[in-house]
N, C-alpha and C positions, 0 to 999 in steps of 0.2 A: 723444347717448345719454340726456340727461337727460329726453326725450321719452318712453322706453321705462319704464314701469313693471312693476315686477319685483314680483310678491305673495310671500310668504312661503311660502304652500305648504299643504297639510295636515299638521297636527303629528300623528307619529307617535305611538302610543299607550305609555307607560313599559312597558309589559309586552315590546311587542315590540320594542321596544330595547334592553330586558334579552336577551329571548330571540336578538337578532341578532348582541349582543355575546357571549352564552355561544356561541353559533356560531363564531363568529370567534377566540374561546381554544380554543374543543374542532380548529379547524381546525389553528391553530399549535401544540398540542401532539401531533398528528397528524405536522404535517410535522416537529418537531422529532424523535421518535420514531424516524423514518425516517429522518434525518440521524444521530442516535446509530448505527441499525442499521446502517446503511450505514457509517462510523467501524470498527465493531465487526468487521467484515464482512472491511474492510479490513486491520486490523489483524492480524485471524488468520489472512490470505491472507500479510504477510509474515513473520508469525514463523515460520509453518510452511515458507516458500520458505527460509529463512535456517536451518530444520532440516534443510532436503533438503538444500542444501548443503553444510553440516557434515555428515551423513552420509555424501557421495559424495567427499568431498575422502578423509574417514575411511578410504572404503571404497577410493579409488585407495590412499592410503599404505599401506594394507593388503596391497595384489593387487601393489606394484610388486616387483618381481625382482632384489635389490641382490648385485653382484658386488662385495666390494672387488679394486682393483689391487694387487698387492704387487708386481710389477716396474714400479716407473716407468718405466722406459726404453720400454716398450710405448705410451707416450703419445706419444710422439716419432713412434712409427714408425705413428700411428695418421692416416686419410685427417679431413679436415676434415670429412664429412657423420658419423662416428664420432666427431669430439671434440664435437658439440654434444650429444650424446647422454649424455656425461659429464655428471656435476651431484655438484659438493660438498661431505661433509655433516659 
């Protein structure tokens, strides 16, 4: 390799190595922008999934149909696909 001579090159002019480097900031503040927006994006896609939610949980508690039992004894005599249907409270 020591055969191969390698020149230096033409040296760029400062201006436009200014102007290449302001490129290159104006570029990654671009793509940073976009990652913020996209974050941003994101973020409000799960608060709002996490208010749907809380809304329809709300809205079943709301809409459910609660009978209390006052004779236990009907629990006894109740089929196993009717005791799971029982819940709790």
């Amino acid at each position: 390799y020591s055969a191969i001579k390698q020149d230096k090159g033409v040296r760029v002019p400062f201006k436009k190595r200014l102007a290449v480097s302001e490129e290159v900031k104006r570029v990654r503040e671009i793509g940073r922008k976009l990652t913020e927006a996209r974050a941003a994006r994101k973020v409000a896609k799960r608060l709002k999934e996490e208010e749907k939610r809380r809304r329809k949980q709300e809205n079943e508690k709301r809409s459910e149909i609660v009978v209390p039992i006052k004779n236990v004894a009907k629990i006894k005599r109740m089929k196993k696909t009717q005791l799971k249907t029982i819940v709790k409270r």
